[in-house]
C-alpha positions as CSV (number, residue, x, y, z in Angstrom):
1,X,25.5,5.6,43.6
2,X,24.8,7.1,39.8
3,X,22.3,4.7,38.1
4,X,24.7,4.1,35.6
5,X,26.8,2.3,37.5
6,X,23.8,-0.6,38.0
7,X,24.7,-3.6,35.8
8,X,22.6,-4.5,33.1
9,X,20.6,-6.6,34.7
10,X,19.6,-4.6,37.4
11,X,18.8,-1.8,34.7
12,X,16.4,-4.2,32.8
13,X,14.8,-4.6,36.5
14,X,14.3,-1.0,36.9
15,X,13.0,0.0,33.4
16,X,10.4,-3.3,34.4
17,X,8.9,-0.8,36.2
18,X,8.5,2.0,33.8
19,X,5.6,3.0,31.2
20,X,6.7,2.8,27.8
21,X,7.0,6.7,27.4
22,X,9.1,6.9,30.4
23,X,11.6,4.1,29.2
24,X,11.9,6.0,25.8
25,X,12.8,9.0,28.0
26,X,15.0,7.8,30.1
27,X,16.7,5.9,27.3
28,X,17.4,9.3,25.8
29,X,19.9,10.4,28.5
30,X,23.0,8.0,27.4
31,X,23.9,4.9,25.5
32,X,23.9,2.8,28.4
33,X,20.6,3.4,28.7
34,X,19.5,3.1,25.0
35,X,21.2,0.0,25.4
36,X,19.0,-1.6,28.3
37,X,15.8,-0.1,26.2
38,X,16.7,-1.8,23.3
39,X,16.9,-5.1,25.0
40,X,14.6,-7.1,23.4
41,X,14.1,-9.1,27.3
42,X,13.0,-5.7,28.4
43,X,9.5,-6.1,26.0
44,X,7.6,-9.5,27.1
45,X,4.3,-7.7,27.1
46,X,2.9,-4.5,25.1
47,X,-0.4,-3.1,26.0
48,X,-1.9,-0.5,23.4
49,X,-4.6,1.6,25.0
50,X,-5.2,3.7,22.2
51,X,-4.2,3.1,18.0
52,X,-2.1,6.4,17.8
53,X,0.0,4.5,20.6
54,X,0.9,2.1,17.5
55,X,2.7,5.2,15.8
56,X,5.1,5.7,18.7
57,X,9.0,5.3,19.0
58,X,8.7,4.1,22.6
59,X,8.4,0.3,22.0
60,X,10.5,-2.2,20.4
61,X,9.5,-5.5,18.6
62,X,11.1,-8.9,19.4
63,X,11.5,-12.6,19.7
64,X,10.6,-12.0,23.4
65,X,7.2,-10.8,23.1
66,X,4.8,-13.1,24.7
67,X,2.2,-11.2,25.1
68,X,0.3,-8.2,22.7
69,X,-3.2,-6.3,23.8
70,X,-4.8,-3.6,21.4
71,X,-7.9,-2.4,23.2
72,X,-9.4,0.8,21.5
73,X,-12.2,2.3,23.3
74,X,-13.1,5.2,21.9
75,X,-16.1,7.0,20.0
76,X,-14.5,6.2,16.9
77,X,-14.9,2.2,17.6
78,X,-18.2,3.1,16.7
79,X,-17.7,4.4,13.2
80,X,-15.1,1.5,12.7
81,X,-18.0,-0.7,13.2
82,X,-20.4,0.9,10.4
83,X,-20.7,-1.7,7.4
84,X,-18.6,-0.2,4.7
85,X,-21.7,0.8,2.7
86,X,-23.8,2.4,5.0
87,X,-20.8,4.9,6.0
88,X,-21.2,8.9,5.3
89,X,-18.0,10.7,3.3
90,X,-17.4,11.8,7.0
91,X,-17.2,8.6,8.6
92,X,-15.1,6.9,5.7
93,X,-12.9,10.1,6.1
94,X,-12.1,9.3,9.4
95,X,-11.8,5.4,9.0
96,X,-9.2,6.1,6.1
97,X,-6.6,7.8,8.9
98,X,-6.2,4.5,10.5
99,X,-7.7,1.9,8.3
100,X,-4.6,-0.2,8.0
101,X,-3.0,0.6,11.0
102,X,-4.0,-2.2,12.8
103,X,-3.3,-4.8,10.2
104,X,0.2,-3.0,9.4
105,X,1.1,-3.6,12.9
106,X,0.3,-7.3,13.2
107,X,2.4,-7.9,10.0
108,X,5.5,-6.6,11.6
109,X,4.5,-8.6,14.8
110,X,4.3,-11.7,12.6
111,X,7.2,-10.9,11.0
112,X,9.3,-10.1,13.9
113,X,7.9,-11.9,17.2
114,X,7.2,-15.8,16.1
115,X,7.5,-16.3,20.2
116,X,4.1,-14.3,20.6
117,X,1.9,-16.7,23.0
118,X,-1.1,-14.4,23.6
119,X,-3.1,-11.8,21.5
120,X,-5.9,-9.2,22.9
121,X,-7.4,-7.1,19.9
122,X,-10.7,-5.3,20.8
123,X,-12.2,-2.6,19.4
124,X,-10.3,-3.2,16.2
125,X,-12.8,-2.4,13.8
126,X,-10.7,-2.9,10.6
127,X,-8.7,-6.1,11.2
128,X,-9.4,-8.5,8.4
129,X,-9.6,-12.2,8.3
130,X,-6.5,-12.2,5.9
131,X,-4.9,-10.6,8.9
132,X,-5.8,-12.9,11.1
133,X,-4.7,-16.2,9.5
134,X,-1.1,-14.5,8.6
135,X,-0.9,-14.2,11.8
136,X,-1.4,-17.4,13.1
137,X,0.9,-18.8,10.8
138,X,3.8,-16.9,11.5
139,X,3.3,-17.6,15.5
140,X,3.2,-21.1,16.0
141,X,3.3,-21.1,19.6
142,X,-0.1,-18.6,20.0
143,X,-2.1,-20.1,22.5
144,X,-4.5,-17.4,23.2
145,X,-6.7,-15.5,20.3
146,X,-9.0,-13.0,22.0
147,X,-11.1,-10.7,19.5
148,X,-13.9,-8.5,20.7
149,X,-15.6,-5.9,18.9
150,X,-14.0,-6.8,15.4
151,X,-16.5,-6.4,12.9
152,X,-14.5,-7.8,9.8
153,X,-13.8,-10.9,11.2
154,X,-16.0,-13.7,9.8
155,X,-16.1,-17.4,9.9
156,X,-12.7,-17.3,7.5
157,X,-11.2,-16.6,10.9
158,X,-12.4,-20.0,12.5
159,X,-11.2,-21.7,9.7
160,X,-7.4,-20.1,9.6
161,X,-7.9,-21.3,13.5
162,X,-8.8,-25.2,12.5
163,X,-6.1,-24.6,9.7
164,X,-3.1,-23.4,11.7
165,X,-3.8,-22.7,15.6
166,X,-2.3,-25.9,16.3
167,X,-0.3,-24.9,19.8
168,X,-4.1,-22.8,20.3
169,X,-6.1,-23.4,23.8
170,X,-8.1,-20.4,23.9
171,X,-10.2,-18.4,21.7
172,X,-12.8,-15.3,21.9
173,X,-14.7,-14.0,19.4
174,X,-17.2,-11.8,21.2
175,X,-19.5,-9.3,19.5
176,X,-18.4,-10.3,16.2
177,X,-21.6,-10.1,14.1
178,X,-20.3,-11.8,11.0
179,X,-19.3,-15.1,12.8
180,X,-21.8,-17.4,12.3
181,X,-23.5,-20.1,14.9
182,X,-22.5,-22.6,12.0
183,X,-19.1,-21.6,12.0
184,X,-18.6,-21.9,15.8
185,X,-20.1,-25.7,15.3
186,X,-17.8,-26.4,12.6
187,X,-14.5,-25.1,14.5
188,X,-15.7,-27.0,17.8
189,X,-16.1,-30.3,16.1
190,X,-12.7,-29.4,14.1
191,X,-11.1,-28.7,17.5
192,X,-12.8,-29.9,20.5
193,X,-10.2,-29.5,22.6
194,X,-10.0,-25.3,22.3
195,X,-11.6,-23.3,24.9
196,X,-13.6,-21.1,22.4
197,X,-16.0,-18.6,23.6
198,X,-18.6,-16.2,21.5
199,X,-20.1,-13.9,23.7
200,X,-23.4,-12.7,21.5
201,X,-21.6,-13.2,18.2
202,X,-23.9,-15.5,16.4
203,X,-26.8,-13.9,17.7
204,X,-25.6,-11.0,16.0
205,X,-27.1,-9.4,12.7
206,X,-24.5,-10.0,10.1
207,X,-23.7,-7.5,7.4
208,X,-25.2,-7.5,4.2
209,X,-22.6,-8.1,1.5
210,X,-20.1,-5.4,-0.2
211,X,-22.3,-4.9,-3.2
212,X,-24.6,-2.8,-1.2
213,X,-28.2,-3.3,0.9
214,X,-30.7,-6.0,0.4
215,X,-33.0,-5.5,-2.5
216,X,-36.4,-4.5,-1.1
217,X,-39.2,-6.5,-1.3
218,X,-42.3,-6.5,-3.3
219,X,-44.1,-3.9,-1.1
220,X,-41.3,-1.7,-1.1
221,X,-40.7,-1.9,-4.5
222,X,-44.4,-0.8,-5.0
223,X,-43.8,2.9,-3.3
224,X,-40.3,3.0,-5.3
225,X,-40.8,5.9,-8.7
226,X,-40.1,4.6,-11.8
């Protein structure tokens, strides 16, 4: 029996099976099959191992999407991680190839998957709070936020959650150094009901704002030249 004589369904059961990469090839081979890949019940769950992965052809975006994972670990996570101002022409050189391509993805995800039920970002150095609270208000039915490793996101974050999580049970926000112990508070008292969990973040050392490093003190300042 030729595979192409499976019915459709039985075809979406088989390409269940398959990495994305292997789908995209074997939807290459004939229009049936570039049918059954472009099937929009065939993509219930992405996983993203690394951000070039976000580039590819080998995926497709849809109302069935329930659940989305972005987990980057790489040596690079590191240099995402540097505040803005302490970062070397190098390190902002290598930050600048996929700055927004974390942020670029989630708006096409809010744009085209309002089903989306769970969200995994970690390691995602350069996701912003703006970002965040888009995102939540295009997917009403998100009931599980986990952020690890995400350096930008602040306590605007837990306030886009009190704002507009409403269908959200469950939120991480673990090793985020610029969410505060007085913003976790303020979103438990907001939402007492939400399973929220911050691994180390407010015993973190926030940044120090945009405009650049603290202003040393007076005995600094003393072996500063004039």
């Amino acid at each position: 029996m030729h595979i192409t004589q499976l019915n459709h369904e039985c075809l979406l059961h088989l390409f269940s099976f398959l990495d994305k990469d292997s789908r995209k090839n074997l939807a290459r081979t004939c229009p049936q099959l570039q049918d059954v890949f472009e099937d929009p019940a065939l993509w219930p769950l992405l996983h993203f191992r690394s951000l070039t992965e976000l580039k590819k052809d080998n995926f497709l975006l849809g109302p069935a999407l329930r659940s989305l994972s972005i987990c980057w670990h790489s040596s690079r996570v590191r240099v995402c991680s540097v505040e803005d101002w302490l970062k070397s022409a190098l390190q902002r050189s290598i930050c600048s190839r996929h700055e927004s391509l974390v942020s670029d993805f989630l708006l096409q995800v809010g744009d085209r998957c309002p089903n989306l039920a769970s969200v995994t970002l970690s390691g995602c150095g350069h996701v912003t709070d703006d970002c965040l609270a888009r995102l939540l208000r295009c997917c009403p039915r998100l009931r599980a936020l986990r952020l690890e490793n995400c350096a930008r996101v602040t306590n605007r974050t837990l306030a886009a959650v009190a704002a507009h999580g409403h269908a959200l049970q469950t939120l991480h926000v673990d090793f985020c150094r610029n969410v505060s112990a007085a913003g976790l508070s303020h979103l438990r008292s907001a939402c007492p009901r939400l399973a929220l969990r911050a691994e180390h973040s407010a015993a973190m050392i926030p940044d120090q704002p945009a405009c650049g490093p603290p202003a040393p003190g007076p005995s600094v300042r003393k072996l500063l030249p004039r």
